[in-house]
C-alpha positions as CSV (number, residue, x, y, z in Angstrom):
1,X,94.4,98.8,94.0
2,X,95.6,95.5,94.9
3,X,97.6,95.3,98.2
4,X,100.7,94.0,96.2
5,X,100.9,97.4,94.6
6,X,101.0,99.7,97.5
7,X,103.5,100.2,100.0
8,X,107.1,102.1,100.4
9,X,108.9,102.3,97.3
10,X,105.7,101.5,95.4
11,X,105.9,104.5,92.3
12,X,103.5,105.6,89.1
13,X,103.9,107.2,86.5
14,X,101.7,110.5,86.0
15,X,102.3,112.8,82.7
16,X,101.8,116.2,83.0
17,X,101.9,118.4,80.2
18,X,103.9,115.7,78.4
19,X,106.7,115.2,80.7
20,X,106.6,111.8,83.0
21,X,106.9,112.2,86.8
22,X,107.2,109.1,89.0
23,X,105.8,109.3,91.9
24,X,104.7,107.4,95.2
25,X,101.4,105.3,94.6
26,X,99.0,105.8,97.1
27,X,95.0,105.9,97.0
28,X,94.5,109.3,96.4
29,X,96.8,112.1,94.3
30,X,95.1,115.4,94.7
31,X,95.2,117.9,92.8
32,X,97.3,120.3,94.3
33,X,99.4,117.3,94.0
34,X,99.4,117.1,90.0
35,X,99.7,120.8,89.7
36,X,102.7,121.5,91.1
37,X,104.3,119.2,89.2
38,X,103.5,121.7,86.4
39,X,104.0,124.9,88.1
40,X,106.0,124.8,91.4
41,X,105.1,128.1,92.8
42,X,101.1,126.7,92.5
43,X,100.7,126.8,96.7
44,X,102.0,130.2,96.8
45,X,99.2,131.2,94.2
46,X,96.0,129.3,94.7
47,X,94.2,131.4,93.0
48,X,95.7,130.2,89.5
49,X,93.2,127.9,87.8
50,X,94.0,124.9,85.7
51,X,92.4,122.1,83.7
52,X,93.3,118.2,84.9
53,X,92.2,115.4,82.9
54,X,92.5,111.8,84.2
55,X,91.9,108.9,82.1
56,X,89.3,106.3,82.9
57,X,91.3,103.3,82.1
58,X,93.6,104.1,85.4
């Protein structure tokens, strides 16, 4: 990531299961992160499993 691309206010766009979340860039979006975009009540139930598929372009 270039240093002109980081910093507060700094956003990307993730899709998850089709819907577009903006969100604030940083190095590293885990994926607890990315999940509970998708389901909300994911850190109350951990033990839920799901698939995450990144691009390789990003």
């Amino acid at each position: 990531m270039s240093d002109e691309n980081k910093g507060p206010g700094k956003t990307i766009t993730i899709i998850v299961n089709g819907t577009p979340y903006n969100v604030p860039k940083k190095e590293v979006l885990t994926y607890v992160e990315v999940v509970t975009y998708f389901d909300p009540t994911y850190p109350q139930h951990p033990d839920t499993v799901y698939s995450v598929t990144v691009p390789l372009h990003i």
